[in-house]
Each structure stands twice: as structure tokens, then as C-alpha cells.
N, C-alpha and C positions, 0 to 999 in steps of 0.2 A: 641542536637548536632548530627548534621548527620556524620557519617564515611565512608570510601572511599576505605581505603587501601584495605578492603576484596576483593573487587570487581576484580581487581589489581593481586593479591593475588595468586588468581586461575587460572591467564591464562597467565602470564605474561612469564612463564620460558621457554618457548619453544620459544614464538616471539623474546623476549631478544636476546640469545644463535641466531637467523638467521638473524635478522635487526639490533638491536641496539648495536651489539660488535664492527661492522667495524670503521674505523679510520674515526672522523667526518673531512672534507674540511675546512680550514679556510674560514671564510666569508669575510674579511678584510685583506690586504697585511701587512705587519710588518712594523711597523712604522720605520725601521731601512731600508727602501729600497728609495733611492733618488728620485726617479720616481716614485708618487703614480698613480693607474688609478683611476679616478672620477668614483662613482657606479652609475653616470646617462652617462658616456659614455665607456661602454662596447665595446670592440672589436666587429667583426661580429661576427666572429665564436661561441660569448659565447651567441650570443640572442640565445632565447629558440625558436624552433621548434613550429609551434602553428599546436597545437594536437585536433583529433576531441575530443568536448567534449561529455562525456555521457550524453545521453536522461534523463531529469531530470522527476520525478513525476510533477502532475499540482496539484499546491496546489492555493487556492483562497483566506485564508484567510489575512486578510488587519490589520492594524494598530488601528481602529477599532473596529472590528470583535474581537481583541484579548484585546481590554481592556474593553470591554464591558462584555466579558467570566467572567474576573478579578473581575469584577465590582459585579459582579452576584453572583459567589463563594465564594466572602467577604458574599454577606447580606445573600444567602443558607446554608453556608457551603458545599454545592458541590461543589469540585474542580475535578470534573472526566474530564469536558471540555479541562481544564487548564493543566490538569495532561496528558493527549491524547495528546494535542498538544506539549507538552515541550519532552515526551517519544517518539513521533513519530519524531520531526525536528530533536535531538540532537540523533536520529540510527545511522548515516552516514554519510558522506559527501556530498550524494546524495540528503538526505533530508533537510542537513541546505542548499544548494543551492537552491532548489526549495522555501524553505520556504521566504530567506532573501535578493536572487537576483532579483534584479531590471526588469527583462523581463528575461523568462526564453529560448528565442529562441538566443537572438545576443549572440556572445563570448564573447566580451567583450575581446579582448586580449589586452588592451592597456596598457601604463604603468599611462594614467593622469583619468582614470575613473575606478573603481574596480566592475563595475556593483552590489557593495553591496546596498541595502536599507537600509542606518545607520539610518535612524530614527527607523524602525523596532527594528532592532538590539539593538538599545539601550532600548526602549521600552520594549525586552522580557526581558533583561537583569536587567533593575530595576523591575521588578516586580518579579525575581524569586527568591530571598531571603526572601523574607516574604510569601512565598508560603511554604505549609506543607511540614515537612521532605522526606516524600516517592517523590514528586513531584522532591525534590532535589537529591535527589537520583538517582531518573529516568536519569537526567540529565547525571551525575558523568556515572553512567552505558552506557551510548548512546556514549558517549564521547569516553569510552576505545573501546566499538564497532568500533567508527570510526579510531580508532589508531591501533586496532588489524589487519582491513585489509590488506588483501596483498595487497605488494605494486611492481606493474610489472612495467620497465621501469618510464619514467618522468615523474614529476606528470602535469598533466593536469592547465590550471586558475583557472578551478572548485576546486580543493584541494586546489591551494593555497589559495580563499578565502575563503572555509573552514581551515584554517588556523588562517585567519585574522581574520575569527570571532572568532571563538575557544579562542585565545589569550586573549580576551577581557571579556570573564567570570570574572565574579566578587566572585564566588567560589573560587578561587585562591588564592583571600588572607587568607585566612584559612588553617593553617596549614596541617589540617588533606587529603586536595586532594593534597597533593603535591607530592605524589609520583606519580600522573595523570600529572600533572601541568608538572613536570620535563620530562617525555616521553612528551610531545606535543613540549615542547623544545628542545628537544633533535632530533625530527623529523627535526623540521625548519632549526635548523644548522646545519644538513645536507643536506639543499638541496644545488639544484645547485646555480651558483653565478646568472649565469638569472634568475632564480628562486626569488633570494633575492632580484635582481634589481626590479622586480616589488612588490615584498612586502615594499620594502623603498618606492615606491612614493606613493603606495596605503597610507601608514600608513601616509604619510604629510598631507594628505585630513582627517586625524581623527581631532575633536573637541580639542582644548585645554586641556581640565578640563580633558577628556577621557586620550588623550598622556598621561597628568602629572599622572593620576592613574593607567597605563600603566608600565610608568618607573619606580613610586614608586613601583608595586607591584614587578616588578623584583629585583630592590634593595631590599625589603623584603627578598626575595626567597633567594638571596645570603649571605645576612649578617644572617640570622635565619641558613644557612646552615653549615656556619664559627663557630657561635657563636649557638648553638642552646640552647630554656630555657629548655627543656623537649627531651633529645637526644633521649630517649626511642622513641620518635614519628616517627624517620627516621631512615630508614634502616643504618646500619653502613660504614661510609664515605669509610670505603676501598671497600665496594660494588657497591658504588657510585660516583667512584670522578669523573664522568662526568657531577653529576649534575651543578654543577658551572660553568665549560667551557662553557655546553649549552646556559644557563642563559647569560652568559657573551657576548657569541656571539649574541643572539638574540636581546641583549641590543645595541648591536652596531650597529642594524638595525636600528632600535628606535633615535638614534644618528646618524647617517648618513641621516635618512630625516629630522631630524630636522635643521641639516647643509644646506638643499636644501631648507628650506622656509627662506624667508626676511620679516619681523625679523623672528627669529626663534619662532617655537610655545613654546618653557620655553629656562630660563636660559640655560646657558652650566654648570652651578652649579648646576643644579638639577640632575646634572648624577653621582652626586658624592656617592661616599659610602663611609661613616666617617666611616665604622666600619671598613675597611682598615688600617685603620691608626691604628691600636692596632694588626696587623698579625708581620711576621717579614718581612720590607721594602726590607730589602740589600737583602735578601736570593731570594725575585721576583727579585729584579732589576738583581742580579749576575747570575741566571738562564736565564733570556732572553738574558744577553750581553753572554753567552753561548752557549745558545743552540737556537738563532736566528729564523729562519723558523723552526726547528723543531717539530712534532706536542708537542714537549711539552709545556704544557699550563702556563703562566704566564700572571698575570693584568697588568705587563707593556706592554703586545701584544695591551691592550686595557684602553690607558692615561688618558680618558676621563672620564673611574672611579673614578681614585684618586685624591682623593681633593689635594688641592694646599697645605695644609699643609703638607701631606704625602711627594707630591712630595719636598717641601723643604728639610723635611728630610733626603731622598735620595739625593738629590743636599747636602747637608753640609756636610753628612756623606760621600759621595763620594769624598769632597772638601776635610775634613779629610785626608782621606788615600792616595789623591795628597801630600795634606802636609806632612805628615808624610814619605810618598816615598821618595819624592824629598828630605826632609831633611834629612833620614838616610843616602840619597845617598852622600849627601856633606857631611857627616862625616865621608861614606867609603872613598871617596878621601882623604880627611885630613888626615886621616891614612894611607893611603898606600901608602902617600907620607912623614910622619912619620913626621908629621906636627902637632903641638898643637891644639886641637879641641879649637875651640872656640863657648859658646853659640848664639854667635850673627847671625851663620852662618846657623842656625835653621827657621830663621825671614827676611824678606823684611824688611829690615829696610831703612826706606825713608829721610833723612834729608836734612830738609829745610831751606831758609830763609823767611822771614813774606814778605820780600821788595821786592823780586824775587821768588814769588811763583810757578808761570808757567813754569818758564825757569827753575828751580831747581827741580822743580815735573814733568816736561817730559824730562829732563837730568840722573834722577837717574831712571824713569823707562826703560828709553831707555839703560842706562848701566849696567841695572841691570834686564834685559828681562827674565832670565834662574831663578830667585828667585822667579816670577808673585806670584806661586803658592805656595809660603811660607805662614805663619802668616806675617800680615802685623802691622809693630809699625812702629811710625814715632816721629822724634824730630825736634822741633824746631831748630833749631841754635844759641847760645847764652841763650838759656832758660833751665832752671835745672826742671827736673820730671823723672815720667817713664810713657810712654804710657800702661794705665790699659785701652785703652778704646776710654776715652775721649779727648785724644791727634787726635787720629785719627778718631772720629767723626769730631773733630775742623777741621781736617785738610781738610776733604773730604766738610763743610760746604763752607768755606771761596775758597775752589777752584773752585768749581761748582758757586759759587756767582759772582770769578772775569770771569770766561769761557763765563756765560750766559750773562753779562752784554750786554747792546747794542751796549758799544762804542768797543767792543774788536771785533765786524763784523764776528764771526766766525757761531751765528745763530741769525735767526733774531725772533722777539716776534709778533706773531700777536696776539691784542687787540680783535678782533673779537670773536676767539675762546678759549683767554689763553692761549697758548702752541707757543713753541718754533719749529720753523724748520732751514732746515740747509739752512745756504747762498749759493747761486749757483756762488757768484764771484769765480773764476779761482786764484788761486794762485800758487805757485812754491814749496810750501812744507805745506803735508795737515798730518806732524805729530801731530800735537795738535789734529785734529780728532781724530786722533790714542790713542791720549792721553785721552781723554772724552770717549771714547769706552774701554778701559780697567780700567776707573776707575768706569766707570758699571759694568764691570764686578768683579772689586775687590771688591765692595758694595752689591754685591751678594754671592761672596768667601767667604765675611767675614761676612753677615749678618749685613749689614748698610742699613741702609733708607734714599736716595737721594731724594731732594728736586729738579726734573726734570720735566718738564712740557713737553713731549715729543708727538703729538698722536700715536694715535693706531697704524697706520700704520706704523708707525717706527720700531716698534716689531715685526710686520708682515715680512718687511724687514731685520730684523734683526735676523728671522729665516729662511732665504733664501740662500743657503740650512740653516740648522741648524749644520750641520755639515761640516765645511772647506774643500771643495776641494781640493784634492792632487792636478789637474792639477790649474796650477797658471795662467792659459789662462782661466780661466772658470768662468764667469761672479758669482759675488754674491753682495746680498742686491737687486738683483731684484724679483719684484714678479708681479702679475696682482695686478693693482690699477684702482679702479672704479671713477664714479665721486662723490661717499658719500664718499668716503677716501678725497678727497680736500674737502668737505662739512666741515671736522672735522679740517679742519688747515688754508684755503681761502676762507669763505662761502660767500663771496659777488661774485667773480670770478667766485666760482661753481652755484652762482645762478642765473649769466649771461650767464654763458655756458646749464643751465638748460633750460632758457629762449628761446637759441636759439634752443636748440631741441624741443622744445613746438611754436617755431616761423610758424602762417600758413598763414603768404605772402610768398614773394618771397625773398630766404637765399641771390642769387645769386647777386640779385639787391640792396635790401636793404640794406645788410651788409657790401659788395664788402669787402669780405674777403679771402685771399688766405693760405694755408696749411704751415702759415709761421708764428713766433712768435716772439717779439723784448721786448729784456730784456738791461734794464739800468745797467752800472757794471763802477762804478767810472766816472758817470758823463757820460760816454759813450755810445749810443743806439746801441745795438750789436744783428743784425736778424739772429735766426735760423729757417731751414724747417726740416717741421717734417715727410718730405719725400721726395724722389729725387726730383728735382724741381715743389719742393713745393711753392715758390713763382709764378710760374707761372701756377698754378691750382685753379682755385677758389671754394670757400663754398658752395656747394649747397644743397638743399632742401633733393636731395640723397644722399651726402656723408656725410650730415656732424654729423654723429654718429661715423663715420669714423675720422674727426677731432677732436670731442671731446675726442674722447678716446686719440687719438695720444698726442693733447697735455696735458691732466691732464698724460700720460705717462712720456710725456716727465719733466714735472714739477716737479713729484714725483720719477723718473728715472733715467733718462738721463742726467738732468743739475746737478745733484748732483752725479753722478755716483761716484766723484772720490774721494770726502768727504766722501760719506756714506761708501764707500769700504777701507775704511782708519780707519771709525768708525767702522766697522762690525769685520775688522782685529782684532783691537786693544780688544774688547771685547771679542771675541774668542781665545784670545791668552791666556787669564785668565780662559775663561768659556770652554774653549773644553772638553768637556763631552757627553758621550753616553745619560746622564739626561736630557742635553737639547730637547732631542728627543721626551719628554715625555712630552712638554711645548706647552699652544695652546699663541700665542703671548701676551695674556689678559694678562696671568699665569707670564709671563715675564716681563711685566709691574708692577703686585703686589709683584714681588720681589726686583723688583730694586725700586720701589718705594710707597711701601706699599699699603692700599685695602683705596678709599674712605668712608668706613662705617663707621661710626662712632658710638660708643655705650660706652656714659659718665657715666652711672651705672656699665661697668664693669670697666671701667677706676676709678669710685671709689673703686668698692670693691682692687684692686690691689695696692690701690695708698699706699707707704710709708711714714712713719711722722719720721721729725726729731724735738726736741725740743717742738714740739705738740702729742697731744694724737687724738687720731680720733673721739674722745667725746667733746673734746674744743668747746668753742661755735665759736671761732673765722672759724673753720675748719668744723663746722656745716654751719655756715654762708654761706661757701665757696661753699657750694655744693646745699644748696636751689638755689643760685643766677647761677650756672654753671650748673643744670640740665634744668634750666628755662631760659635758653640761646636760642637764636635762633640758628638753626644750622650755621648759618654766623660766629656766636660770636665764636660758638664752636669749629668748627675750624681754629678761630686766636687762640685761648687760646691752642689751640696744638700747633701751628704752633708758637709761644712765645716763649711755654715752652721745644720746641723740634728740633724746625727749620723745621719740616712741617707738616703737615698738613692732613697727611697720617696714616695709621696705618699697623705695621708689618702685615705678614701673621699668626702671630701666634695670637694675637689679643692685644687687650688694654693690657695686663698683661708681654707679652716682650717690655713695651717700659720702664718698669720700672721706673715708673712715684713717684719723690719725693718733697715731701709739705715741706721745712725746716720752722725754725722761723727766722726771721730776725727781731732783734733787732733795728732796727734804727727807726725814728718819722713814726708817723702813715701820719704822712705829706708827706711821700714818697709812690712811685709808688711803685707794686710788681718788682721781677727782678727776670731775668731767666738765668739759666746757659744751656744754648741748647745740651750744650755738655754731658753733665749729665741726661738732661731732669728732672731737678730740677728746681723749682720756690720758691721763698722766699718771703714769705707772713707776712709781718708787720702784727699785734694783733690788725685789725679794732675792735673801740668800739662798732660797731654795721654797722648790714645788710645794709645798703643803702650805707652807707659810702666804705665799702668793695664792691659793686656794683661798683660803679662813679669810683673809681680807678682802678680796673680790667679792666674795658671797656676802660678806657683814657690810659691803659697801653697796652693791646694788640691789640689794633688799633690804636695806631701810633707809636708802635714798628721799629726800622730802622736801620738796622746792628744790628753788636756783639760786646756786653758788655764783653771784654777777662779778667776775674779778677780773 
């Protein structure tokens, strides 16, 4: 094992104490600021100055040249070639440029070309782990050479792609360089923001495989530094607590170009850091809603770490101490007007009838708007219980059932895509929107799982702003919508509008179409222009990128303007929270209506028995024939026993999945209480049998069984 920190060690107290004490520059604005700027469109002022670059050495060696060294030093054992060139490139700055850029005369100041030789780069980089300890060493040592430099004014391209390479060492993940590791980070996020602007789009041009080893190894660096197995290894955190910031920020570069490629090069789940999820949540979240742009550092400055479950936490936990607020506040009033406390005044209590469910469920939330943010129990009318639960599962089931229907016109169902959009007809009262937007948001308040078939872009919208605007003039639920956002909800339309930008006759003649669109509304053909006389401009060859945008604008925009801002209300009147802040639209999707993943192994390990033992054969049976489901089957048999088809964000294990016995003929179908996420499994005499009825039970399941 090679070591590192000596090196470190010895020269580090003086540089520290003059470079690395000052206050680092955030690299990213606070997500708390309504107005973000894009990091591919910088003001002027912040482009960097392009500086002459330093005269680099002429180095000749080729890609070639150096695995052929390699090659030679295996079958000799001489590795003096190998060892010269890894101790001479990794001195400086000076010398990784000449060794790894691409033509050492052009600058190369651009932001879409980083004049690196990544095949090089990568090249030196896997072969230098299996190279003798001293050769690794050499490296470690060259490294802090290039870090200890004084640094006069702005750094040149040349630095920063010694930078970019640097970064990419695969020593890194080794705990013992990371006191090297963490000065290289600590350099970067301080540079300047032009500075990082061109390290984001350099870094969108790295390899896939590279990125992903890239982000993971930062995610190492911070959770080993949180959590660490061996603390003796790292200097002690109070001498340190920059390491993390830097880390953190660096990482967001990493995430900001990945934002810039379509699709992106990984997940937006691969930025996550689980070991988040075991620090204390509220103490970050209550520091940022504090102490805002401050340099003090919190991972709510940077959302994109913490996984979705974390951030639920803070969403429930946050939803908590709304409840709890609001309700001790109604019980100051009760009192101080010397009025009998009553418990019910603690709870949204919502009661309904079965026969006027709509009218009675946007009646009681509309006169009961100041309660939103209670505990929610709901009663039937006429029916004896107490809401544990599954009253108000029932209740959110059967609403959303009559809402989406087709014949109720309020959204309509496209077959193409599966998913539901909102009707653009015009109406005189768009409260029921109001009312399907806050009971999103209640199903979030209270941790329910809505059977919503919504796309993307609804969420996307529906964090526009994310935060309700004081001025009540100030447009929201809009956002920039592309023509892939209509792909995901009218992809026949979007593939005629595709069509027509890929059209190479003539728009003008062939199409004879003008800046104008005509929508059917009760039987009625009703023309809009989607710009001042729009009807009298026609399609052409050159504008019409210009029409496609306008009208998927308008479609996703404009014609719904007055629904979706009735919807967007109504959900923010329940969800207004600084935690929304922390939400990428996905995130908002998987809470209001849980993660498509499906994983039936843990869904066994968690599953409950009532009247069976989990050793039964009958319940043996159940689970050869439900693991060896297609995923189709698999999720009807959720979607049965639960009402959908989803799974929380917490995973199979909160949906609290229960197996009863049901006594009645083996002649009978299974049955499911949705409400409960309970299914009742008749004591098949055997496998096949218990097959054929499963599948003839959860594919032609139709309504609810209320018993």
C-alpha cells in the first residue's frame, strides 16, 4: 500500500495559512432564489478574460509510445521508462498540458472542445495502478508540486485542464490520497464561476463509464468523510470542515453538465448520497431556511444529493410541525375565548356522502381551507367506524376514480401514451381543478399513494415557481415546454409536427398552413393565433421552428392556463413549503404517486400473514407463481391488492402488504381490500390452481369491493 499523507505533511502549513483559508465563492445560486441563471448562459461580465497561455515544454510521446514502455516493463521488469514519464508529466501543470493536450500551439479557449487527448488520458490512467508503488508515488508527489504553486491572478485554460485531468485520477479512491484529493477540490471550488462554466461543459464530453466513476468517487469522499471506517486516517473534522463543502461543490459541476446533455449521461439518482439519509435532516434543512446565501454550508444548498427518501423525511417532518402549529394554534383560540377544547379541532375532518362525493369533498375543503394542513380523517355519512387509515385511503381512491373518469370532461385520457391531460374547454368555475390539486397535495401531507396518471410535464409545471408568488398578477404553472414534453402525452401530433420540421419541400406550399390553431369545444370549431395575426402569416420553410414551438406552447400553456393555475393553487395551498424547493419535478411525481420499480422479493420479505404462516404451502404456492409473473401480472397484482400500481418512496415495506385466510370455496376468486392493501387468499389445493385464479382475479378486476 502506498501512502500519501507524508508527502502533504511537510509543506502543506504555510500554503494552507496564505491560499486555502479564504472564504470559497459559491459555485451555484441557492435554490431558494426565483430567478436561476443557466451555467451555459453567463452574463458578460463573468466570461473569463482569455489569458496568454504559458509556453508549454514539447513533449512527443504518443499513445503508443507509452503502452508499448508498459508493455516492456511488464516482460523486464524495468519500469525506469514508465517511472520518468509518470514523474516528469504529473511535476506541473505545465507538464500535464504538454503531455495530454491535443496540439500544444492553439488555446483552445472554447467551452465545446477542452483541447484534452482523453484517449491518452485515460490510457495513462489505467495503467497506473498496476505500476510499482514508487511509480505511484512519483505521481501523489507531482500532484502536490502542481497544487503547491503559487497562484497569481486567474488561472489560465491551461490550469483548468490540468484540473480536469487531475480530477480523474483513479488514486483517489483510496482513502490514504485524500488529504491530496481534498486540496485539488478545494482549489476547483474556488475558482471563478467562468472558470466552472467551462469546466461543466468540458466535463459533458467525458465517457459515460468515466462520469459515473467520477460522481461515484465523490460520493465516496463525502460519505467516508461523514461516516468514516478508520477516523485515525483523516485529519480531525474540526481541522477540516471544508472538506465536504468542496466535495459538494465540485459535485455540482458534475451535475450541472449532466443537466446539459439529452439524455443525460446517468441518472439524476446516481447523485444521490444514501448515507445522507442517517445525518440529522431537519438540523440541514433549518440551517438553510436560516441562514440562506450565507457562506454557511448546508446539502440542502445542493438537492440533488439527497435522495428522495431523505427528502420525504424533511417533507413529513416539516408537514408535522405545520400540523402540529396550526393545531396548537386552534386550541390557543378555543381557549382564549374560554371555549371547550374539543379533539376534533386538531384534524381536517372531511365528511362525506358515497352519492355526492364531488360536491361534498370540494364543499368541505372549500369551507374548511384554514384546516388544509391538519391530520386528515374522513367519514362517511351514515356509516359507523373510525378513520385509522383506511377510511381515507377509501376516500382519496373512489374520488380520483369519479374525477378522472371520461365522462366527468374535466381531463381527458390519451390511449397513446396512458396518461391523463387537462381539457382545454372553457368553463365558468375551474374549482374542482382547485380541488384535484389540493388533494395532491393532501396525498403528499399525509403520505398516500394516488393512482394518477399525470406526465412529466405536469410536475415540471407544477413547480413553476415552486414557491407561490405574493404578486397575484404573476403568471404560474408556466415553464419552457419542448416538443418531447407533447411526445410523452400526444405523440401522434408530436410526430406530425416532428415531421414537419424534417419536411425538405416546400412548408409554404405544401402545407398552406398559417400561425393559427383550431380546437373543437362542444361541438364547436374555435380558431386560435398563436401570434398577432397569426392567421394571416403562413408556415414556412424558415419559421416554422418558430410554430412548433408556439403551438406545443400553446397546447401545454396557454389553452390550459386557467385549469392548471386552479390546479397548481389548489396544491400549493396544502404543499407550501420551503421543501418543495428541494424537489427536481421526477421527485414530485414519486411522492404523489409512488416509484414504478418494482421489486416482489422485498415485497415478500415485508409481507404480513394473517390466519397463515409464511411456511404454508398454500402461501409457498403464492410466491413461486408471483415471482415468475411477468412484470404486466405484477403489476395488476399490486395494483388489485392496493389500488395501484406504484410503490411508496419508501419501498415495498411501507405499503404494508397483508396475505389474510379466507375461508370461503376454493371455487372463489382472491379478493382484495385496497384499502388496507390486504388480499384474501382461499387455501388453493395446489400450484396451478392458485395460478388460473390469481390471473382471472387481477385482470378483470373492476371497481371496489367496499365490504
Amino acid at each position: 500500500m502506498y501512502t500519501s499523507a507524508c508527502y502533504w505533511c511537510n509543506t502543506s502549513a504555510s500554503y494552507v495559512s496564505t491560499v486555502f483559508l479564504r472564504d470559497l465563492p459559491p459555485i451555484c445560486l441557492d435554490v431558494r432564489q426565483k430567478q436561476r441563471i443557466s451555467i451555459d448562459k453567463l452574463p458578460q461580465e463573468l466570461k473569463a478574460p482569455i489569458l496568454p497561455e504559458h509556453s508549454l515544454p514539447i513533449r512527443t510521446k504518443t499513445v503508443k509510445d507509452f503502452q508499448d514502455d508498459v508493455e516492456k516493463a511488464k516482460s523486464s521488469g524495468d519500469w525506469k521508462a514508465v517511472h520518468d514519464f509518470y514523474s516528469t508529466t504529473f511535476d506541473s501543470f505545465l507538464e500535464i498540458n504538454a503531455a495530454f493536450k491535443k496540439d500544444t500551439n492553439p488555446p483552445f479557449n472554447t467551452i465545446e472542445d477542452s483541447g484534452i487527448n482523453a484517449k491518452f488520458v485515460n490510457v495513462v490512467y489505467d495503467a497506473l495502478l498496476n505500476t510499482p508503488q514508487d511509480v505511484q508515488k512519483s505521481v501523489l508527489k507531482g500532484i502536490i508540486n502542481g497544487l503547491l504553486q503559487e497562484w497569481k491572478g486567474p488561472r489560465t485554460k491551461d490550469d483548468l485542464r490540468a484540473y480536469c485531468i487531475l480530477l480523474q485520477n483513479p488514486q483517489f479512491s483510496n482513502t490514504s490520497t485524500y488529504v491530496i484529493y481534498a486540496h485539488l477540490l478545494r482549489q476547483i471550488a474556488a475558482l471563478t464561476e467562468a472558470d466552472h462554466h467551462f469546466l461543466v461543459h468540458w466535463s459533458k464530453k467525458i465517457s459515460q463509464r468515466r462520469f459515473k466513476q467520477l460522481v461515484d468517487r465523490l460520493l465516496q469522499f463525502i460519505s467516508l468523510r461523514l461516516f468514516p471506517a478508520k477516523p485515525e486516517e483523516f485529519p480531525p473534522m474540526v481541522k477540516c470542515t471544508w472538506w465536504i463543502p468542496s466535495a459538494t461543490k465540485v459535485l455540482a459541476l458534475f451535475n450541472a453538465a449532466n443537466s446539459l446533455v439529452s439524455p443525460p449521461l446517468i441518472s439524476y439518482t446516481d447523485f444521490y448520497n444514501s448515507t445522507l439519509d442517517h445525518i440529522d435532516l431537519m438540523e440541514e434543512y433549518h440551517n438553510w431556511q436560516c441562514y440562506g446565501n450565507s457562506h454557511r454550508f448546508s446539502f440542502c444548498q445542493y438537492p440533488f444529493i439527497i435522495s428522495i427518501a431523505a427528502k420525504k423525511v424533511i417533507i413529513q417532518r416539516d408537514s408535522e410541525q405545520q400540523m402540529i402549529s396550526i393545531a396548537r394554534q386552534s386550541l390557543v383560540d378555543k381557549v382564549s375565548r374560554r371555549q371547550k377544547p374539543d379533539m376534533n379541532m386538531l384534524f381536517l375532518n372531511v365528511k362525506v356522502r358515497r352519492t355526492h362525493l364531488v360536491s361534498d369533498s370540494l364543499d368541505e375543503l372549500a369551507r374548511k381551507r384554514a384546516d388544509l394542513k391538519k391530520k386528515l380523517k374522513v367519514t362517511f355519512v351514515g356509516e359507523a367506524g373510525l378513520d385509522m387509515g383506511g377510511l381515507t385511503k377509501e376516500w382519496f381512491l373512489l374520488l380520483i376514480r369519479q374525477i378522472f373518469h371520461p365522462d366527468y370532461g374535466m381531463f381527458a385520457y390519451h390511449k397513446d401514451s396512458h396518461c391523463h391531460w387537462f381539457s382545454s374547454f372553457k368553463c365558468d368555475n375551474y374549482s374542482e381543478f382547485r380541488l384535484v390539486g389540493a388533494l395532491m397535495g393532501l396525498a403528499v401531507y399525509n403520505s398516500i399513494t394516488l393512482d394518477i396518471r399525470f406526465p412529466p410535464c405536469c410536475y415540471k409545471k407544477l413547480l413553476s415557481p415552486p414557491i407561490v408568488p405574493c404578486d397575484h398578477n404573476t403568471l404560474v404553472g408556466i415553464c419552457d415546454v419542448t416538443l418531447g414534453d407533447l411526445f410523452q402525452i400526444m405523440p401522434e401530433l408530436a410526430h406530425g409536427l416532428s415531421e414537419l420540421l424534417s419536411y425538405e419541400g416546400n412548408v409554404e406550399e405544401d402545407f398552406y398552413s398559417t400561425f393559427q390553431v383550431f380546437q373543437e369545444e362542444f361541438g364547436v370549431i374555435k380558431s386560435y393565433n398563436l401570434k398577432p395575426n397569426g392567421d394571416k402569416i403562413p408556415v414556412t420553410n424558415q419559421n416554422r421552428k418558430e410554430y412548433v414551438q408556439l403551438y406545443v406552447d400553446f397546447l401545454l400553456n396557454k389553452s390550459i392556463y386557467k385549469q392548471f393555475a386552479a390546479f397548481y393553487y389548489g396544491f400549493h395551498s396544502v404543499c407550501a413549503s420551503y421543501a418543495l424547493l428541494l424537489l427536481r419535478p421526477e421527485e414530485v411525481e414519486i411522492l404523489v404517486c409512488g416509484s414504478p420499480e418494482l421489486d416482489m422479493s422485498a415485497l415478500q420479505r415485508s409481507t404480513q400473514y394473517e390466519g397463515y404462516q409464511k411456511t404454508d404451502l398454500t402461501i409457498r404456492y403464492f410466491w413461486d407463481v408471483v415471482l415468475g409473473f411477468s412484470l404486466d401480472l405484477q403489476k395488476k397484482l399490486l395494483h388489485f391488492a392496493t389500488g395501484s400500481d406504484r410503490v411508496p418512496v419508501g419501498g415495498m415495506a411501507d405499503l404494508n402488504f397483508k396475505i389474510s385466510k379466507s375461508e370461503t370455496s376454493t371455487n372463489w376468486l382472491p379478493v382484495a381490500h385496497t384499502c388496507f392493501n390486504q388480499l384474501c387468499l382461499p387455501p388453493y389445493k395446489n400450484k396451478k390452481e392458485l395460478k388460473q385464479k390469481l390471473i382471472i382475479g387481477i385482470s378483470n378486476a373492476e371497481g371496489f369491493g367496499l365490504e
